[in-house]
Structures are given as structure tokens and as C-alpha cells.
C-alpha positions in Angstrom: -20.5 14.3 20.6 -18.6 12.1 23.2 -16.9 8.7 22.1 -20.1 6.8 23.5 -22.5 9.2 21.3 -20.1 8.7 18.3 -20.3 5.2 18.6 -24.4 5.1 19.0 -24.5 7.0 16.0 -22.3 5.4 13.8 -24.3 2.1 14.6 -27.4 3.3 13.0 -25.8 4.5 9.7 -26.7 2.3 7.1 -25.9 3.0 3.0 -28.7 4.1 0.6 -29.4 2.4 -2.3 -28.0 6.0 -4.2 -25.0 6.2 -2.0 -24.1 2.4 -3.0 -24.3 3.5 -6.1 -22.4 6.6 -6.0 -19.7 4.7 -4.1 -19.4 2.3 -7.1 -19.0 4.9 -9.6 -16.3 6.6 -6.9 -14.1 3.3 -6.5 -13.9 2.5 -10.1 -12.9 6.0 -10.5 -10.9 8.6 -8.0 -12.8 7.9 -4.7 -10.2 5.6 -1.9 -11.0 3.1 0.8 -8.8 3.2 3.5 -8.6 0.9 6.5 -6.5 1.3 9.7 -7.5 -2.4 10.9 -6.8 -4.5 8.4 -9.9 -4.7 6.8 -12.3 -4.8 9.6 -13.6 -1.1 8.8 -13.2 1.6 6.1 -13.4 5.3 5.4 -14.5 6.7 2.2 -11.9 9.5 1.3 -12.6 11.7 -1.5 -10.4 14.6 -2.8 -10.5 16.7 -6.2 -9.0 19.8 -7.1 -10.6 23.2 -6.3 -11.9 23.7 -9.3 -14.0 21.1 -8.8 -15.7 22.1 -5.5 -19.3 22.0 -6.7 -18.6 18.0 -7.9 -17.6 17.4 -4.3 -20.1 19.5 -2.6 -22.7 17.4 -4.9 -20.9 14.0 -3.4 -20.7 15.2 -0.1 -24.3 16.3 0.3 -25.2 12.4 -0.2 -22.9 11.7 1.9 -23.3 14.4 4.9 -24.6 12.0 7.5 -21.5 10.1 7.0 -18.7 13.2 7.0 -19.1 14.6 10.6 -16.5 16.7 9.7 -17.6 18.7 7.0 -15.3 19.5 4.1 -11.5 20.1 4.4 -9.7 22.8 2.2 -6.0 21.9 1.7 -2.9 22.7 -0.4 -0.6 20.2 -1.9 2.7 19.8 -2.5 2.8 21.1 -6.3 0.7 24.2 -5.0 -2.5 23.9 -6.1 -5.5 23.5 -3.6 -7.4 20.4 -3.6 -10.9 19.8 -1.3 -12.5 16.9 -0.2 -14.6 15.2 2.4 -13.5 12.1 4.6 -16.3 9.3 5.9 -16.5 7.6 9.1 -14.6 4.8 9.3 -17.4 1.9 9.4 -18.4 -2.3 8.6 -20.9 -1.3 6.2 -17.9 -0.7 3.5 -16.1 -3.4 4.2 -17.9 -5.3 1.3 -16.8 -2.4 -1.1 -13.3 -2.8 0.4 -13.3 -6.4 -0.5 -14.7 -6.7 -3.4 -12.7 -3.1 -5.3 -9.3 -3.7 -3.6 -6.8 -6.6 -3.6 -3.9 -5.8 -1.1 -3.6 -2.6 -1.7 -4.7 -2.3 -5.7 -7.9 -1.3 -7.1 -9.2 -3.7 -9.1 -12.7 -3.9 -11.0 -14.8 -6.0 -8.8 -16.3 -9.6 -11.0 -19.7 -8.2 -9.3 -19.1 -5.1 -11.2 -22.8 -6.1 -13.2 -24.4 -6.0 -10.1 -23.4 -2.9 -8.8 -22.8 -0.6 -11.7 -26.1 1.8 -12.8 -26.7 5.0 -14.7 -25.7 7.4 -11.8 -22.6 5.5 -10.5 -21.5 5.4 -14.7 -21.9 9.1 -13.9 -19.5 9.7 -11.1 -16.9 7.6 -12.8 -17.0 9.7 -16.3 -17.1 13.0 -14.2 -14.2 11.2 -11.7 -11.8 10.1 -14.8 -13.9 10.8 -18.2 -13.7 13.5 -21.1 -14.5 13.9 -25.0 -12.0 11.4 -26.9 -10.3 15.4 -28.1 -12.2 18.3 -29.7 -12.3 16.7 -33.1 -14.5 13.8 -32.2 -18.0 13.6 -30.4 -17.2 10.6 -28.6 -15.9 9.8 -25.4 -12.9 8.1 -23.0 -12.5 6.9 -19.7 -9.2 6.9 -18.5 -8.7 3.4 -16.6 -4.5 3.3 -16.6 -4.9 1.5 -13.3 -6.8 -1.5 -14.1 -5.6 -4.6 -16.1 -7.2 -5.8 -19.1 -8.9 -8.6 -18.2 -10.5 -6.1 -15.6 -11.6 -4.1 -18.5 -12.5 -6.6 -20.8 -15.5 -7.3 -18.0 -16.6 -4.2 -17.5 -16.6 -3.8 -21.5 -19.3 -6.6 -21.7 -21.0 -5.1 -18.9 -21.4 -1.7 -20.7 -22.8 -3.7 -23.7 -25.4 -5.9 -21.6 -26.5 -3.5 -19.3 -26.3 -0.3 -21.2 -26.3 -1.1 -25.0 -22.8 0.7 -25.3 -20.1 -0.7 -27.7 -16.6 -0.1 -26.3 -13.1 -0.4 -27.1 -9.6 -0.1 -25.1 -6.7 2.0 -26.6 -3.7 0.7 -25.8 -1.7 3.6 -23.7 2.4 3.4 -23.3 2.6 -0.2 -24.4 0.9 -1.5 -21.0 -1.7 0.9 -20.0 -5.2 0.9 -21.3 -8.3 3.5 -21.8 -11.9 2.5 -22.2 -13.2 4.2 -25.7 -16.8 4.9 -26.1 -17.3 3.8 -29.5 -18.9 6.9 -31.9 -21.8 4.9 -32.6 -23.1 4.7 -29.0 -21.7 8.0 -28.3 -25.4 9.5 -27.7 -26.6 6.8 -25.9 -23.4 7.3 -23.4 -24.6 11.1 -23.3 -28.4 9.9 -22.8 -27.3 7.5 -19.7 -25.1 9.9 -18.0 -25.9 14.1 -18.8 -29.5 13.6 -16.2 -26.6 13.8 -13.5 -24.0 15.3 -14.9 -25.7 18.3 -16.2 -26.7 19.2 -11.8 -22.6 19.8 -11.9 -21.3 22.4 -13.3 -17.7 22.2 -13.5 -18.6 19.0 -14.9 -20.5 19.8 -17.8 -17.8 21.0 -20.2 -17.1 17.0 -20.2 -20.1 16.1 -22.3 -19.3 19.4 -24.6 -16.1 19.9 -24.8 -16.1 23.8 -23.8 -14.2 24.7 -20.4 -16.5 25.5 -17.8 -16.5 29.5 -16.8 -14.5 30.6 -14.0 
């Protein structure tokens, strides 16, 4: 298509309600807004090891319409391969760009209750989640990035909208982790495994065996 076609295109793109929330669970997890106009558009740029090509062929095929240019294959700096998909740069994610980033940090947006559901919980465990270790049936999310108060929200947000009871762990004095408490342990599993179980290399998180290569 020709710059005029593009353009025509792009202006009748409008988010889902599944890719909204998809694009929540992505932002609080591994997923990245970038703008190249201060804020006036954004791309959706999402990367994950090789590994984990099936998770982002899953994310990608909601968000085809949106990724002209298919998936890109590339290898990084340490060596290993990583693949991913890149968005159109468009308004419609300028709200997301606001309300997840300040400056240039990620933050947990205070309309987090809003947007957060069972499927975008999903992406974020299978972005940054695994069993607590192999002697426990519970689970973590690993949220380094985010400050406490952040977490402290999105804790009571668990609790009201899901009926999960949460803790943070303290990591490296000024770090934090979100801990699925044991007790709601099978009602995390209940919320989340009708997505997670469609992804394969994914799976192992919920059971703690590695996925077969």
C-alpha cells in the first residue's frame, strides 16, 4: 500500500474490547509503548525469546490487523534469538500511553480496576509469572519495576475484583514481587489456565514442569 492507502487504513483501526484487554495485561507486564512524537501516537512493541514463539504468535494473531509487518526474527546481543511483532503507530493508544507511563517509566495506572480482567491477568502471569519454586503450589509475579504504592493498588484490586489474597516479598532491600497467597492459589489457577492452557510454552507455568522442546 502507498502512504495515502496506509493512512486510510490506519483511520479505520479501532481496538477490540479483547485487545484492550490484552494490551492491559502486556503493559503491566513485558509489552512497550513507544512514541516518536511526544505522545501524540504510539506503537505497541512486543518481543520474547524464541522459545516463546507460540505466546507471541497467540498475541500477534489478535493483533494481525494492527502489525502490517508480520513478525520479525532477530538475534541479540547475548546470542540468543528473540521474536516479536511491532504495531502501527496510532491515537487510539495514546490513552494506554498516558495512563501506564510517566516520562519514560511504567507505572500501574490508578484506573488499573477498570481495565484489568481475567484474560489481561493472563498475559501478565504468562509475560512475568511462575510457581513461587517447585516446593510450593502457589504463585509470583515478578513486578521489580513498579513501586509499592503501585502495588499496594493493584493488591486491593486482585482482592475486589478477583477474590485473590496477595502479598509483596520484599526483593534486594527496594524491589518488590506480588505473592499469590497459597490460600487463593486455585482460584488464581481457575481465573487464568482458560487462556493460558491455548499456549503451550506457557503451560509449564501453572505446573511447574518445563515445557518439551
Amino acid at each position: 500500500m502507498n502512504s495515502k492507502e496506509i493512512q486510510k487504513y490506519k483511520e479505520k483501526l479501532k481496538l477490540k474490547e479483547i485487545q484492550r484487554s490484552i494490551l492491559t495485561g502486556l503493559l503491566l507486564g513485558d509489552g512497550h509503548l513507544e512514541t516518536q512524537n511526544n505522545g501524540k501516537t504510539y506503537r505497541l512493541k512486543v518481543e520474547h525469546s524464541l522459545e516463546q514463539e507460540d505466546y507471541v504468535m497467540w498475541l500477534y494473531n489478535y493483533f494481525k490487523e494492527w502489525a502490517p509487518s508480520g513478525l520479525f526474527y532477530k538475534k541479540r546481543k547475548n546470542g540468543q534469538e528473540s521474536v516479536g511483532f511491532t504495531t502501527y503507530s496510532h491515537g487510539t493508544f495514546r490513552f494506554y500511553g498516558q495512563q501506564f507511563y510517566k516520562g519514560k517509566v511504567k507505572v500501574i495506572p490508578k484506573l488499573i480496576h477498570k481495565l484489568l480482567n481475567p484474560i489481561g491477568l493472563a498475559v501478565w502471569f504468562m509475560d512475568d509469572g511462575s510457581r513461587k519454586s517447585s516446593l510450593h503450589k502457589t504463585y509470583i509475579i515478578h513486578t521489580l519495576g513498579y513501586a509499592k504504592p503501585e502495588l499496594k493498588r493493584i493488591c486491593d484490586v486482585l482482592l475486589e475484583k478477583f477474590g485473590l489474597k496477595t502479598k509483596l516479598h520484599a526483593q534486594k532491600g527496594r524491589y518488590w514481587r506480588l505473592y499469590i497467597l497459597s490460600e487463593s492459589a486455585n482460584r488464581f489457577r481457575e481465573v487464568i489456565k482458560p487462556y493460558v492452557k491455548n499456549v503451550p510454552s506457557m503451560k509449564h507455568k501453572l505446573s511447574n514442569t518445563m515445557p518439551k522442546r
